[in-house]
Residue frames as a rotation matrix with the C-alpha (Angstrom) as fourth column:
UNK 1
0.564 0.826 0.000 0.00
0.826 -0.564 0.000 0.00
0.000 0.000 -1.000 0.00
UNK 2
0.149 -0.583 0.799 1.05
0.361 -0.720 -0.593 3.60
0.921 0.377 0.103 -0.40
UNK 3
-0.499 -0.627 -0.598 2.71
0.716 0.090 -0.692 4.91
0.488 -0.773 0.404 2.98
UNK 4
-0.581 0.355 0.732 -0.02
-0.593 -0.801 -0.081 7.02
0.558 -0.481 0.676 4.00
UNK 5
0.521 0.626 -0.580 -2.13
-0.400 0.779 0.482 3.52
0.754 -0.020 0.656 4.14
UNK 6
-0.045 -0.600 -0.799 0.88
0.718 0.537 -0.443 2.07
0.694 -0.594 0.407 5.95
UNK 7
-0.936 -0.186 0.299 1.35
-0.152 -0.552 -0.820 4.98
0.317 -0.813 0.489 8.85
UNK 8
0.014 0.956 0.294 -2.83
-0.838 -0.149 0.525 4.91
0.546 -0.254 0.799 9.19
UNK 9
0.524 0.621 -0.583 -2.53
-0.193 0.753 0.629 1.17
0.830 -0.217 0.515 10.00
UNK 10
-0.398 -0.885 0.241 0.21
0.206 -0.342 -0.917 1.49
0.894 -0.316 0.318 11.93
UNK 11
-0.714 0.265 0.648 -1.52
-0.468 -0.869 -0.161 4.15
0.521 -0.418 0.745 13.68
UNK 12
0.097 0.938 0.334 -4.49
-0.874 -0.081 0.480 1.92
0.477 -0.338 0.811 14.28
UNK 13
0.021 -0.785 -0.620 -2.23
0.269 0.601 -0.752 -1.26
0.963 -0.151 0.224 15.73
UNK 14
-0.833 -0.548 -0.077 -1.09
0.243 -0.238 -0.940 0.70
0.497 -0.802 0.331 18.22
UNK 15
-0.905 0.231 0.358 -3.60
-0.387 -0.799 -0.461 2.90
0.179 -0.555 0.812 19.83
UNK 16
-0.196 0.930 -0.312 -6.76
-0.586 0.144 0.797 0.21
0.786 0.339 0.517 19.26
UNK 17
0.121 0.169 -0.978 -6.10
0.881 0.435 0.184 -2.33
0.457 -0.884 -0.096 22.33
UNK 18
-0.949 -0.308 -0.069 -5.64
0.281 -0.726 -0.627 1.05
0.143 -0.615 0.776 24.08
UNK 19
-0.479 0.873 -0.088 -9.23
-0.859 -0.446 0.252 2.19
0.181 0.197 0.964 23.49
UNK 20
0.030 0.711 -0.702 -10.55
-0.149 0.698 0.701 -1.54
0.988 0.084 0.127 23.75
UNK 21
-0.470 -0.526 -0.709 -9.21
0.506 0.497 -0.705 -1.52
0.723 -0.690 0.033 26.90
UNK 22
-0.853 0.500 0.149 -11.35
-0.500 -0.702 -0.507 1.23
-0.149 -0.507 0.849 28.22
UNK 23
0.002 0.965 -0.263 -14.31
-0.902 0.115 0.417 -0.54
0.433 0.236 0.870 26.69
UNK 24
-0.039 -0.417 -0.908 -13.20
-0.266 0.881 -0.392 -3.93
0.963 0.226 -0.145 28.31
UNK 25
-0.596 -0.679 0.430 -13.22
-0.231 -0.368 -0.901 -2.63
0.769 -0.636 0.062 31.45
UNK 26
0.187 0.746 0.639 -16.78
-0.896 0.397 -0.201 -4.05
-0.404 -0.535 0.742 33.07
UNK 27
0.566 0.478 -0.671 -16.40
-0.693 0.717 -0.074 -7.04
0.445 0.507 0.738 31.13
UNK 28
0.916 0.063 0.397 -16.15
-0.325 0.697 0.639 -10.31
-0.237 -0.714 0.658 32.47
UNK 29
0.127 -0.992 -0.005 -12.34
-0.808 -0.106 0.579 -11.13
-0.575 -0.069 -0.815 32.98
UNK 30
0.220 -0.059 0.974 -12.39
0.292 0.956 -0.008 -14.43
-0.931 0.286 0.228 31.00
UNK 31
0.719 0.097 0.688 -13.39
0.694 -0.136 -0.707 -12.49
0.025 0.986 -0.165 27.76
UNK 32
0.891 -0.416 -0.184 -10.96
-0.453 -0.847 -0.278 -9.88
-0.040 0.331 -0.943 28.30
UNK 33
0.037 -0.936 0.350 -7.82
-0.515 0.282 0.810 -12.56
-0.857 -0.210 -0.471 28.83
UNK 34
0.519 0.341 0.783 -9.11
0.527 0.594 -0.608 -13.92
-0.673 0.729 0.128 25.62
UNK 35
0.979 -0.070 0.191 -8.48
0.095 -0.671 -0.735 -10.52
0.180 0.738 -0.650 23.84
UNK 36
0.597 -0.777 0.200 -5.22
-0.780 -0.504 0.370 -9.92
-0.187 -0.377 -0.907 25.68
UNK 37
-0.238 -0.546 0.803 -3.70
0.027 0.823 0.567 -13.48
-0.971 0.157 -0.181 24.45
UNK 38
0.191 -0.049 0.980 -4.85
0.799 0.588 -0.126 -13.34
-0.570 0.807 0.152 21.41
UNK 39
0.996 0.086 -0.034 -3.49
0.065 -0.912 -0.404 -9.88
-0.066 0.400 -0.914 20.94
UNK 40
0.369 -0.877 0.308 0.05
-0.532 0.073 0.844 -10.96
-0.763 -0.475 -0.439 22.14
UNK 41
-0.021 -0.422 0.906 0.07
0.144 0.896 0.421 -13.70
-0.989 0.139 0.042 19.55
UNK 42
0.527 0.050 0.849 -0.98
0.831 0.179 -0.526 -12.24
-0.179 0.982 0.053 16.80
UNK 43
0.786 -0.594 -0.173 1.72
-0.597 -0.801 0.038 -9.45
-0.161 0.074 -0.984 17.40
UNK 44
-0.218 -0.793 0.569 4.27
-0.354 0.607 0.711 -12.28
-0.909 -0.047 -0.413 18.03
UNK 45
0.239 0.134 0.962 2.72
0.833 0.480 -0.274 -13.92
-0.499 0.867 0.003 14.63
UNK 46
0.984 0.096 0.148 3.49
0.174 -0.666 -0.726 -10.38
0.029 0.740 -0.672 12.70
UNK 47
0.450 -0.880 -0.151 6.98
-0.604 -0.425 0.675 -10.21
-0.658 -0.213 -0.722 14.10
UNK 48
0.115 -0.352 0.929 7.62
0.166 0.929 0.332 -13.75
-0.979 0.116 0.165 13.08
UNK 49
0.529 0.418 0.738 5.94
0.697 0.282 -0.659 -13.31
-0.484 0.863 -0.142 9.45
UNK 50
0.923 -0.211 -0.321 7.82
-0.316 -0.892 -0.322 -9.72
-0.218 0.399 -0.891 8.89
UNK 51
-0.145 -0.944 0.297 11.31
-0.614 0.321 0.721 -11.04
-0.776 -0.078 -0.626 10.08
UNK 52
-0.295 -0.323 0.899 10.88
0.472 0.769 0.431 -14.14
-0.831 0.552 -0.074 7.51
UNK 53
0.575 0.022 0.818 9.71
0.811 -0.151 -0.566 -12.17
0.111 0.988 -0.105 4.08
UNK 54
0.738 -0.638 -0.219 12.36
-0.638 -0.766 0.081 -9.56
-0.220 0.080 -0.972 4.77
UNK 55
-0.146 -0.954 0.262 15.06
-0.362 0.298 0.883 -12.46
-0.921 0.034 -0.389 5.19
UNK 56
0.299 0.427 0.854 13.43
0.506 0.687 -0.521 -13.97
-0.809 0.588 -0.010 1.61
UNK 57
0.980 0.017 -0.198 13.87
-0.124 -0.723 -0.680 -10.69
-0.154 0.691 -0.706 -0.04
């Protein structure tokens, strides 16, 4: 995409578990450790996936 596209998502990466987290905040603790693990991994899955098509290139 064209590097405004890239800074936007970026942008929305970061700052969205920040905001879900306010909305999260009554909810029942099960469903939030759901989100929080499966936010962790699929960051750890984007490192992984970046780091290997960069070494391909």
């Amino acid at each position: 995409g064209t590097p405004a596209a890239q800074t936007q998502q970026t942008a929305m990466l970061q700052y969205l578990p920040m905001i879900f987290l306010v909305f999260f905040w009554n909810f029942p603790s099960g469903l939030v450790l759901y989100w929080l693990m499966n936010n962790i991994f699929t960051i750890i899955q984007t490192v992984i996936v970046n780091k290997l098509s960069h070494s391909g290139k």
